[in-house]
C-alpha positions, -999 to 999 in steps of 0.1 A, spaced: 0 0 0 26 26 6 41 23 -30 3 31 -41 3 61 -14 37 73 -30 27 69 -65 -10 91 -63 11 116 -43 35 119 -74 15 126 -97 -11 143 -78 12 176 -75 43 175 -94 43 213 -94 46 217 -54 70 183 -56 90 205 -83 92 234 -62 100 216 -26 132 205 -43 148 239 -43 146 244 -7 173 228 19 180 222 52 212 242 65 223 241 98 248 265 112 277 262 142 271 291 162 298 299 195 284 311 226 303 347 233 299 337 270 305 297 275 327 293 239 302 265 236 287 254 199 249 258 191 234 247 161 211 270 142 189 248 121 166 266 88 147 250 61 163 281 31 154 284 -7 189 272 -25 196 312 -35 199 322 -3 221 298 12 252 319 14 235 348 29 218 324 62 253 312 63 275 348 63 247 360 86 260 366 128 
Protein backbone atom coordinates (compact mmCIF):
# COMPACT_ATOMS: atom_id res chain seq x y z
CA UNK A 1 0.00 0.00 0.00
CA UNK A 2 2.62 2.61 0.62
CA UNK A 3 4.10 2.30 -2.97
CA UNK A 4 0.31 3.11 -4.09
CA UNK A 5 0.34 6.06 -1.38
CA UNK A 6 3.75 7.31 -2.96
CA UNK A 7 2.73 6.95 -6.51
CA UNK A 8 -0.98 9.12 -6.29
CA UNK A 9 1.13 11.64 -4.26
CA UNK A 10 3.48 11.90 -7.39
CA UNK A 11 1.47 12.55 -9.74
CA UNK A 12 -1.10 14.28 -7.81
CA UNK A 13 1.17 17.55 -7.48
CA UNK A 14 4.29 17.48 -9.39
CA UNK A 15 4.26 21.31 -9.41
CA UNK A 16 4.59 21.70 -5.42
CA UNK A 17 6.98 18.35 -5.64
CA UNK A 18 8.98 20.50 -8.34
CA UNK A 19 9.21 23.44 -6.23
CA UNK A 20 10.02 21.64 -2.63
CA UNK A 21 13.18 20.51 -4.29
CA UNK A 22 14.77 23.93 -4.28
CA UNK A 23 14.62 24.35 -0.72
CA UNK A 24 17.32 22.76 1.94
CA UNK A 25 17.95 22.18 5.18
CA UNK A 26 21.17 24.22 6.51
CA UNK A 27 22.34 24.10 9.85
CA UNK A 28 24.76 26.52 11.23
CA UNK A 29 27.66 26.25 14.20
CA UNK A 30 27.14 29.08 16.20
CA UNK A 31 29.77 29.86 19.48
CA UNK A 32 28.41 31.08 22.59
CA UNK A 33 30.30 34.74 23.30
CA UNK A 34 29.87 33.67 27.04
CA UNK A 35 30.52 29.71 27.50
CA UNK A 36 32.72 29.27 23.85
CA UNK A 37 30.15 26.46 23.59
CA UNK A 38 28.75 25.44 19.94
CA UNK A 39 24.87 25.80 19.15
CA UNK A 40 23.44 24.68 16.08
CA UNK A 41 21.14 26.96 14.21
CA UNK A 42 18.85 24.83 12.14
CA UNK A 43 16.56 26.56 8.84
CA UNK A 44 14.74 25.00 6.09
CA UNK A 45 16.28 28.11 3.11
CA UNK A 46 15.44 28.43 -0.75
CA UNK A 47 18.95 27.15 -2.51
CA UNK A 48 19.55 31.24 -3.50
CA UNK A 49 19.92 32.20 -0.32
CA UNK A 50 22.07 29.76 1.24
CA UNK A 51 25.22 31.91 1.42
CA UNK A 52 23.50 34.75 2.86
CA UNK A 53 21.82 32.38 6.23
CA UNK A 54 25.32 31.23 6.34
CA UNK A 55 27.45 34.83 6.26
CA UNK A 56 24.75 35.95 8.65
CA UNK A 57 26.00 36.57 12.81
Amino acid sequence: MAKAAKTAIKTKDQKAAAEAKNYSKVIKAVRSPKTGAYTFKEAIVHKEKIKDFLAEK
